[in-house]
C-alpha positions in Angstrom: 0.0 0.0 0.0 1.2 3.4 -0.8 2.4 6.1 2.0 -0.2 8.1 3.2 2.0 10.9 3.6 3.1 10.9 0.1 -0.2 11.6 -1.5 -0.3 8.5 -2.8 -3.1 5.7 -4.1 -5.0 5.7 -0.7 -4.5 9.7 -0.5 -8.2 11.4 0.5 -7.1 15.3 -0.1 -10.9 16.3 0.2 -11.5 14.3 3.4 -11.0 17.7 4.9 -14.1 19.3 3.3 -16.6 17.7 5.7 -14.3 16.9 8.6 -14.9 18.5 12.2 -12.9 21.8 12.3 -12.7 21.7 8.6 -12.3 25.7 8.4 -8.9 24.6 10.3 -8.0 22.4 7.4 -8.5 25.1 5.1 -6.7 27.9 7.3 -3.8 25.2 7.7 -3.7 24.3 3.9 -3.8 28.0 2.8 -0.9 28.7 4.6 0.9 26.0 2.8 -0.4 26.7 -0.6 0.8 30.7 0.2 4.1 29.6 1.2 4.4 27.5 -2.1 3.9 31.0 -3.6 6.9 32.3 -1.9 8.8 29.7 -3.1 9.2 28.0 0.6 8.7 24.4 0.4 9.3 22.9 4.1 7.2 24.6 7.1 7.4 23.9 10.8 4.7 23.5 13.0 5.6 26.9 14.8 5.9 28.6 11.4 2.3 27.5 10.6 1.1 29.0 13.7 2.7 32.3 13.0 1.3 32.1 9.8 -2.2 31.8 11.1 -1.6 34.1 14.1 -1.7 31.6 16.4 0.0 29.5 19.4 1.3 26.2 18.5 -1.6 24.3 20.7 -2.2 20.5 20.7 -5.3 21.4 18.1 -2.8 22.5 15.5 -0.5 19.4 16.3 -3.5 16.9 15.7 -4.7 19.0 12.1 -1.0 18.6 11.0 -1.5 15.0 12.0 -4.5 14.9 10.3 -3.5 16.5 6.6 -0.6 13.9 6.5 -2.9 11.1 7.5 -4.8 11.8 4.6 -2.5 13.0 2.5 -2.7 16.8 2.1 0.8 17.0 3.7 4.2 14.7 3.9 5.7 14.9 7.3 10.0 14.5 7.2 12.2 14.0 10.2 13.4 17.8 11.2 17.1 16.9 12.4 18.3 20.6 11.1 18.1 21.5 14.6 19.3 18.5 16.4 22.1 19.4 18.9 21.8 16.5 21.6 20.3 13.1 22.3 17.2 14.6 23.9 16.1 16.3 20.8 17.2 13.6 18.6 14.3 11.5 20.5 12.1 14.3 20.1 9.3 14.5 17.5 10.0 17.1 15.4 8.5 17.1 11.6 9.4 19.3 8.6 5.6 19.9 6.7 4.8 20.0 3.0 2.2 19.9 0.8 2.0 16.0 -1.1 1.1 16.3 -5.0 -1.7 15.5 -4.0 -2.6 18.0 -1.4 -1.0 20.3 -4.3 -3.7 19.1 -6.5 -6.6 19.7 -4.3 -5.8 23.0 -3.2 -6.0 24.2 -6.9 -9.3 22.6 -7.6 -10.9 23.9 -4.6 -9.6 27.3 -5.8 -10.9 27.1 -9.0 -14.4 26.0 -7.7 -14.3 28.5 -5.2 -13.0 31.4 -8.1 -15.7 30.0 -10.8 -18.4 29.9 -7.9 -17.9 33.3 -6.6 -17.1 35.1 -10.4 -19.6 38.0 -11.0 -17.4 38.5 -14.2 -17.4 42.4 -15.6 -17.8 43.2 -19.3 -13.9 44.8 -20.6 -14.1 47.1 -22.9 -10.4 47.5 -22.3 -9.8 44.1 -23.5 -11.8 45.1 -26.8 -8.9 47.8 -27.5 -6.3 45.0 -26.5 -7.7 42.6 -29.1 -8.0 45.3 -31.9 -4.1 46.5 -31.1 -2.7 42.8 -31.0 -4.4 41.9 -34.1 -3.1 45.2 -36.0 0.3 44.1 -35.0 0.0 40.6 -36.0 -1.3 42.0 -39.6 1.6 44.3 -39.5 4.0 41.2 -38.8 1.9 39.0 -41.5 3.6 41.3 -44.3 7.2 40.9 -43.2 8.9 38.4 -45.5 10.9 36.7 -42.5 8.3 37.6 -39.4 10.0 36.6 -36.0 8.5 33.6 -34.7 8.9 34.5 -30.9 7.1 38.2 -31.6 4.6 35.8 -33.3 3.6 33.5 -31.2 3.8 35.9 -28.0 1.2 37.9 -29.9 -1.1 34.8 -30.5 -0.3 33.8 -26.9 -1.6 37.4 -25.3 -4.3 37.2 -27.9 -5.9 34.1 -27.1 -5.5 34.9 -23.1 -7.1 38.2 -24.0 -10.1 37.0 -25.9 -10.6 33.9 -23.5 -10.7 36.2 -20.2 -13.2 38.4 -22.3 -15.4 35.2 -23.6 -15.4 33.9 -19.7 -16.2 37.3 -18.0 -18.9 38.2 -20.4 -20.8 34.7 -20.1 -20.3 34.9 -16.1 -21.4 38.9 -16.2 -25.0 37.6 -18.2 -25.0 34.8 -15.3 -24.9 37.0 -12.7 -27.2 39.8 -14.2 -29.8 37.5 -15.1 -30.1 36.3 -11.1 -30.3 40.2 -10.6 -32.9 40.6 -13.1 -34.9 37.3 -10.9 -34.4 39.3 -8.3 -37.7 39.2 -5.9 -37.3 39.9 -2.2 -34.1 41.5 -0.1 -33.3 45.3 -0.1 -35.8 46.7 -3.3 -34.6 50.5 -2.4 -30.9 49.2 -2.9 -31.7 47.5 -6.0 -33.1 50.6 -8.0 -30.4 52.3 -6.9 -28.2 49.5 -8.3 -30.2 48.9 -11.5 -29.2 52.7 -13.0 -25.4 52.6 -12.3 -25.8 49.2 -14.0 -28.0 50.0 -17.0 -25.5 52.9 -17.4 -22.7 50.8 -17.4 -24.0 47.8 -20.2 -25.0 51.2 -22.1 -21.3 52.0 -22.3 -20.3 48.5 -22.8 -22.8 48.2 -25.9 -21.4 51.5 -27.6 -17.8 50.1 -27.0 -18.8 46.6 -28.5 -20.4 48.1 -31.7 -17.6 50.3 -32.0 -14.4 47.8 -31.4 -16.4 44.9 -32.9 -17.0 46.1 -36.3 -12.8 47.1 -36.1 -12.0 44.0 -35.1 -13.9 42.4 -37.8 -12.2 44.4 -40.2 -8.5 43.7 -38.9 -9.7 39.6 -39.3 -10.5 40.1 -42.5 -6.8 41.8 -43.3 -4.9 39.6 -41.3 -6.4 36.8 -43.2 -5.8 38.6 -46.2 -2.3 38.9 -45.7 -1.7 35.3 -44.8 -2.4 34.3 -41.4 -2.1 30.7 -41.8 1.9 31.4 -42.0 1.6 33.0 -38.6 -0.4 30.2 -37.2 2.2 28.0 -38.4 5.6 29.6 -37.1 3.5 29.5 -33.7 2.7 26.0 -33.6 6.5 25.3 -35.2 7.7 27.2 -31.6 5.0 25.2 -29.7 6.4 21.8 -31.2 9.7 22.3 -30.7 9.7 21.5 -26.6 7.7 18.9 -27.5 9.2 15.4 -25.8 10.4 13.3 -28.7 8.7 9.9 -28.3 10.1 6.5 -29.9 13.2 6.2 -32.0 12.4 8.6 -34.6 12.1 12.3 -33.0 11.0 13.9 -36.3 7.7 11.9 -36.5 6.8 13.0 -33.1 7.7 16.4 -33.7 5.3 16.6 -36.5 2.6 15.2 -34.6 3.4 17.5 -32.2 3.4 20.6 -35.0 0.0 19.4 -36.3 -1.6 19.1 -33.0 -0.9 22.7 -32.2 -1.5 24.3 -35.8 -4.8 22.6 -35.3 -5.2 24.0 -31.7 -4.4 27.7 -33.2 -6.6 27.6 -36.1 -9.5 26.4 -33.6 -8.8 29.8 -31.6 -9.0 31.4 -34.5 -12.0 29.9 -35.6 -13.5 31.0 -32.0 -12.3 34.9 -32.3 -13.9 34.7 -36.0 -17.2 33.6 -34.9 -17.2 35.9 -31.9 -16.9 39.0 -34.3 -18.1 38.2 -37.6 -21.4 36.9 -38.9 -21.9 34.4 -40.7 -25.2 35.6 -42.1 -28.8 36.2 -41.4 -28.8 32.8 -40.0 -25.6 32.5 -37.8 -25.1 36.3 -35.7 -21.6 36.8 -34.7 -21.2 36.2 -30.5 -20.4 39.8 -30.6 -24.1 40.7 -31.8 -25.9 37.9 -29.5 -24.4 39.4 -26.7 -25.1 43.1 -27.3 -28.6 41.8 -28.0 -28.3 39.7 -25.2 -27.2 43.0 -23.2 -30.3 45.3 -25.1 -33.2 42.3 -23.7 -31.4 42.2 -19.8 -31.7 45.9 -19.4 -35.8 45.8 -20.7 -36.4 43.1 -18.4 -34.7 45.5 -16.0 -36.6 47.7 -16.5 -39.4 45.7 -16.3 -38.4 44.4 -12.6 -37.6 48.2 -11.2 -41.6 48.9 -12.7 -42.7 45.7 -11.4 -41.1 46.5 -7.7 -42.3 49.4 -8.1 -46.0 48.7 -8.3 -45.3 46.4 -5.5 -44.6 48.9 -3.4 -47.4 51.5 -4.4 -50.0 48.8 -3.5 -51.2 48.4 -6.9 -53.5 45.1 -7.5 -51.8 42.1 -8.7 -53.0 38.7 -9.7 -53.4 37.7 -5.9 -55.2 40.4 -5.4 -57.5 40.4 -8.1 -58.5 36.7 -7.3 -58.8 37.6 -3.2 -61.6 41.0 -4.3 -63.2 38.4 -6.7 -63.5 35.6 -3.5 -65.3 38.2 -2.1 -67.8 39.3 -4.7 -68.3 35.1 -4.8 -69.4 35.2 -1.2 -71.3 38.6 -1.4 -73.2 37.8 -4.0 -77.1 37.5 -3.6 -77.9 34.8 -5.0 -76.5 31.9 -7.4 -78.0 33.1 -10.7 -75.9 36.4 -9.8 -72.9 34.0 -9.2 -73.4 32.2 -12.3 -73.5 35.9 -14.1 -70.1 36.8 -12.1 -68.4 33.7 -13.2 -69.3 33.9 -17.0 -68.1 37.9 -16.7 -65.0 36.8 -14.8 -63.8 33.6 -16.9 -65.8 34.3 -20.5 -66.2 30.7 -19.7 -69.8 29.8 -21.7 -71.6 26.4 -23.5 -69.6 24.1 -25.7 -70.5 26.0 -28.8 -68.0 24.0 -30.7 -70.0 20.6 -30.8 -72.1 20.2 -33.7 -75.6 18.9 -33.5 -76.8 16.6 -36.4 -80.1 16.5 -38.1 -80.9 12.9 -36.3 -80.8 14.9 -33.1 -82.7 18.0 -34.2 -85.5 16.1 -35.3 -85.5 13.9 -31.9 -86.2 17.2 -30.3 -88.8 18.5 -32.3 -90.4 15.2 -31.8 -90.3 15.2 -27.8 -90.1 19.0 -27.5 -87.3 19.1 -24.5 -87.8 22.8 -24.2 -88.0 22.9 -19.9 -86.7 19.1 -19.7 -84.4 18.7 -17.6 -80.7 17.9 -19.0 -80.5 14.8 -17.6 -83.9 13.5 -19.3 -83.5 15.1 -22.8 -82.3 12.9 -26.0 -78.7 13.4 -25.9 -76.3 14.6 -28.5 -74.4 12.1 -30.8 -70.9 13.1 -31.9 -68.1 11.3 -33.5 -66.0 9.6 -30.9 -62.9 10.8 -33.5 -64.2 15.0 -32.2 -64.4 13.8 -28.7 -60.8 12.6 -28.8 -59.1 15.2 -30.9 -61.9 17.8 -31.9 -62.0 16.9 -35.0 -64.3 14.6 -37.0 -63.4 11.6 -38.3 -62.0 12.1 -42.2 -62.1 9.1 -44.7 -59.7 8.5 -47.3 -56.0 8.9 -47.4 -54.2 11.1 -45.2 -52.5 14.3 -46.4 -49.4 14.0 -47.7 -46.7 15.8 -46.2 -45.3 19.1 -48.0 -41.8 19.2 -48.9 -41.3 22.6 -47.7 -37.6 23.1 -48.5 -38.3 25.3 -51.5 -40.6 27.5 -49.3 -37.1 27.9 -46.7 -35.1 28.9 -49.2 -37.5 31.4 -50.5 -37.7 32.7 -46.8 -34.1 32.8 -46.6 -33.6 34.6 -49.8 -36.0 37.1 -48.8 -34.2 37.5 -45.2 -30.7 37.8 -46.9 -32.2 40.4 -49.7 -33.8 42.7 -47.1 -30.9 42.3 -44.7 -28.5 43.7 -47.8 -31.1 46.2 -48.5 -31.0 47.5 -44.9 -27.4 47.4 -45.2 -27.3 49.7 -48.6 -29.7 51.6 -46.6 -27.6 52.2 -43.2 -24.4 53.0 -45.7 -26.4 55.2 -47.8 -27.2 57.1 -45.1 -23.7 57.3 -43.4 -22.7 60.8 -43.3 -19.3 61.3 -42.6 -19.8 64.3 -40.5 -22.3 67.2 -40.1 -24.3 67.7 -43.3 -26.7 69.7 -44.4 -30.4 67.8 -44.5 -31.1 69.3 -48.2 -27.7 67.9 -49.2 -28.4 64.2 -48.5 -30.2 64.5 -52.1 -32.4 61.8 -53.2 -33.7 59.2 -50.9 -35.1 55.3 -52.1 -38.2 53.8 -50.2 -36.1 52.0 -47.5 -33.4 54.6 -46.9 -36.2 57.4 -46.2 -38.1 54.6 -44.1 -34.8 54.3 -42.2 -34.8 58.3 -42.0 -37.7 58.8 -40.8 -36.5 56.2 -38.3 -33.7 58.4 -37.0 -35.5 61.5 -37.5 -37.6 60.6 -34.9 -35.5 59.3 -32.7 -33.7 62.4 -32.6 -36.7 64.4 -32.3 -38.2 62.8 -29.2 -35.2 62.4 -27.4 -34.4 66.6 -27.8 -35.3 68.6 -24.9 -37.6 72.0 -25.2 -35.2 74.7 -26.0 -32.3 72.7 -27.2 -30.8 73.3 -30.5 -28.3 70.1 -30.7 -29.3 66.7 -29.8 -27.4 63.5 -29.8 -29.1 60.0 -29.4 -28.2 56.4 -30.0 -30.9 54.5 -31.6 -32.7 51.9 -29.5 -30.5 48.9 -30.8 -26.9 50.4 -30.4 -26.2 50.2 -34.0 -26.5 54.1 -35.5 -26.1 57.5 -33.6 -27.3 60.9 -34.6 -26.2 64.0 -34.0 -29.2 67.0 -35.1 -28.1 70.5 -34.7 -31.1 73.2 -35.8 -29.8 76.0 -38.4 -30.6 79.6 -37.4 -32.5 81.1 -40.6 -31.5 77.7 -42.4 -35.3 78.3 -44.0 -37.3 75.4 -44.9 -35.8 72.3 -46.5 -37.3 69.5 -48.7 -35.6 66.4 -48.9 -36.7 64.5 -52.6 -37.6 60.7 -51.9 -39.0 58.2 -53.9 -42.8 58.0 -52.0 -43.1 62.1 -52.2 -41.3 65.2 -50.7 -40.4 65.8 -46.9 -40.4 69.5 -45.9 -39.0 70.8 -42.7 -36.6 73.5 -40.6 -33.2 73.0 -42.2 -31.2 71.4 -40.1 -27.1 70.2 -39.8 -27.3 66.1 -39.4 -25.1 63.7 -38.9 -25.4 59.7 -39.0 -23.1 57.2 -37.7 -23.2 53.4 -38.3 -21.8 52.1 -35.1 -21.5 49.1 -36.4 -18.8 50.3 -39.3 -17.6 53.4 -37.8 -17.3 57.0 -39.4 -18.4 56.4 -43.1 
């Protein structure tokens, strides 16, 4: 059997966890785990206890006893200080953490880091991306490109992108158990909910910005030949890999392959996160800042919802508590029957269909005043009782290929997706302009117009001259500034003529930046 103290096959590292004094463990533990960070391997017990702030009792003797029972720690003889016979016989112990121990103490890190992650949304880490992928284009035209500067870049690239994939995914985690939010402190939380619709605002303006410059630096890198830069970085990667069998250069092009295929994965990953794929596969980048637009409705919707709460307006409960009432006040049971058909629109099966056979039965034995229970009843199919349908004959339908009828619907999605594009770059400015200079607009540029018009127009203040507004979606922003004796302006279209107060406009597409 292996040595317990070793961390070996009968090594329990988590024992620990649900042990009596088990935050003693994890005190002890940490301070071996923070030592490892200083670079100090061996601890005594009196060392521990300093580290915890502490006397050396018995209780910290029997935990140390413990953690190498069970193989956190490896206990070696301490003869460093021996200088007579006395402490030669005396048990003295030099601590360490086993691999095992080692191994544990990472793990229950990571859980507890991944449990307790709020994650944030960078923008910073936008501007990192964009700057390391300029320089990796830059380096993608040099005939001989270092491969150290290379893969470095790729390196800080893929960390960057990863810690910015991660802390989005955990920041939508954690913002969708705020939005679920339903008891606890509701005065703190509407304070809370503007800092934090303020700050996904910012985030969403940064991402619409950075991601349509990312997008564009992909699609020059590629351009200019990133495959060669993917390939010096997994030529460095391979290089300290261990050579395996008699022939090293088989394994080291196993090795090369494996991590060319490993970088062009990544790569794969950053493409997807910033560039669409079409109507039917949204970049990540998009989903999320949609993603971002729906969480800060529903907050909304909570704040109004808490809100009424606290006002005392009725809710469902309520409404079902006054109607118990007007049930037991009610005078009599016809006045019941009246409440319940006004409360429920619940009335007769009108859906069942009565057949001649049935009509004439009751012409014959007049049941007008007969009791229900004594009247000819009504004969349906058993096929409508079961479904609600009657019983068909014949073949069944057969079913519709309706693949041509998809790609119809996709075409038509694809075409009005690149008309709304044609439309958001017709309109694209380029800084402030004149509105009788944007010259003649087509039927789905002007619809767009109009759009932003408005937008503009509601969100300025009485007395303002200037306003500045993003549209509700984060993808264009508008900057309307009123001309002093500008006089009246018609803009030409294709439906009619739009007149107005001249006015200096100007439309960004936040998705592609300045025009």
């Amino acid at each position: 059997m292996a040595d317990l103290g070793t961390g070996g096959e009968g090594a329990q590292p988590f024992a620990h966890l649900s042990a009596p004094n088990a935050a003693l463990y994890r005190d002890v533990l940490r301070s071996f785990a923070r030592a490892k960070e200083r670079f100090i391997v061996h601890l005594r017990p009196e060392d521990v206890a300093a580290e915890l702030r502490r006397d050396g009792d018995e209780q910290l003797a029997q935990a140390l006893d413990k953690l190498v029972e069970w193989g956190n720690l490896r206990a070696d003889a301490d003869t460093g200080r021996v200088t007579t016979v006395e402490d030669f016989h005396r048990k003295r112990f030099l601590y360490q953490l086993t691999a095992a121990g080692h191994a544990a103490e990472q793990a229950i890190a990571f859980y507890e880091e991944a449990i307790g992650q709020r994650g944030v949304l960078q923008s910073v880490a936008l501007a990192d991306i964009a700057d390391q992928l300029a320089a990796l284009s830059a380096l993608a035209v040099e005939d001989d490109p270092d491969p150290a500067k290379v893969h470095l870049l790729l390196l800080a690239l893929a960390d960057r992108f990863s810690s910015l994939a991660d802390n989005a995914q955990a920041f939508m985690s954690s913002l969708r158990r705020a939005i679920d939010f339903s008891d606890g402190d509701v005065e703190g939380f509407i304070a809370y909910k503007e800092r934090l619709i303020d700050y996904i605002n910012r985030f969403i303006a940064d991402l619409a910005n950075s991601g349509a410059h990312i997008a564009g630096l992909l699609d020059e890198a590629e351009a200019r030949g990133h495959e060669r830069l993917l390939g010096l970085a997994a030529r460095r990667e391979a290089s300290d890999a261990v050579p395996e069998g008699a022939d090293a250069a088989e394994a080291f092009g196993r090795a090369e392959a494996a991590a060319l295929e490993s970088w062009r994965n990544r790569w794969r990953g950053l493409r997807d996160w910033f560039v669409s794929g079409g109507t039917d596969r949204p970049s990540q980048a998009r989903l999320l800042r949609q993603s971002a637009v729906t969480a800060i409705k529903q907050l909304l919707d909570t704040v109004g919802l808490l809100n009424e709460r606290r006002s005392g307006r009725s809710d469902r409960s309520a409404d079902f508590r006054t109607l118990a009432r007007w049930f037991a006040e009610a005078p009599d049971e016809a006045a019941m029957h009246r409440l319940w058909r006004a409360a429920f629109g619940l009335s007769s099966a009108r859906h069942l269909t009565v057949t001649a056979a049935t009509v004439a039965e009751w012409d014959e034995e007049e049941p007008q005043g007969v009791p229900w229970a004594d009247a000819p009843p009504v004969r349906i199919s058993p096929q409508l009782r079961r479904t609600g349908s009657y019983e068909r004959r014949g073949k069944p339908n057969r079913v519709q290929d309706r693949t041509e009828m998809r790609r119809l619907l996709r075409e038509r999605a694809d075409r009005e997706a690149a008309e709304t594009a044609a439309a958001r770059a017709r309109l694209r400015t380029g800084g402030p302009v004149l509105l009788s200079e944007l010259g003649v607009l087509d039927a789905r540029a002007f619809r767009l117009f109009l759009s932003l018009l408005g937008d503009a127009l509601a969100a300025r203040l009485p007395g303002d001259t200037e306003v500045k507004t993003v549209t509700g979606d984060g993808s264009m922003e508008v900057r309307l500034s009123l001309v002093p004796g500008g006089g009246e302006v018609r803009v030409m279209t294709e439906d009619g003529v739009l007149s107005g107060p001249e006015h200096l406009i100007e439309i960004t597409d936040l998705h592609e930046g300045p025009a």
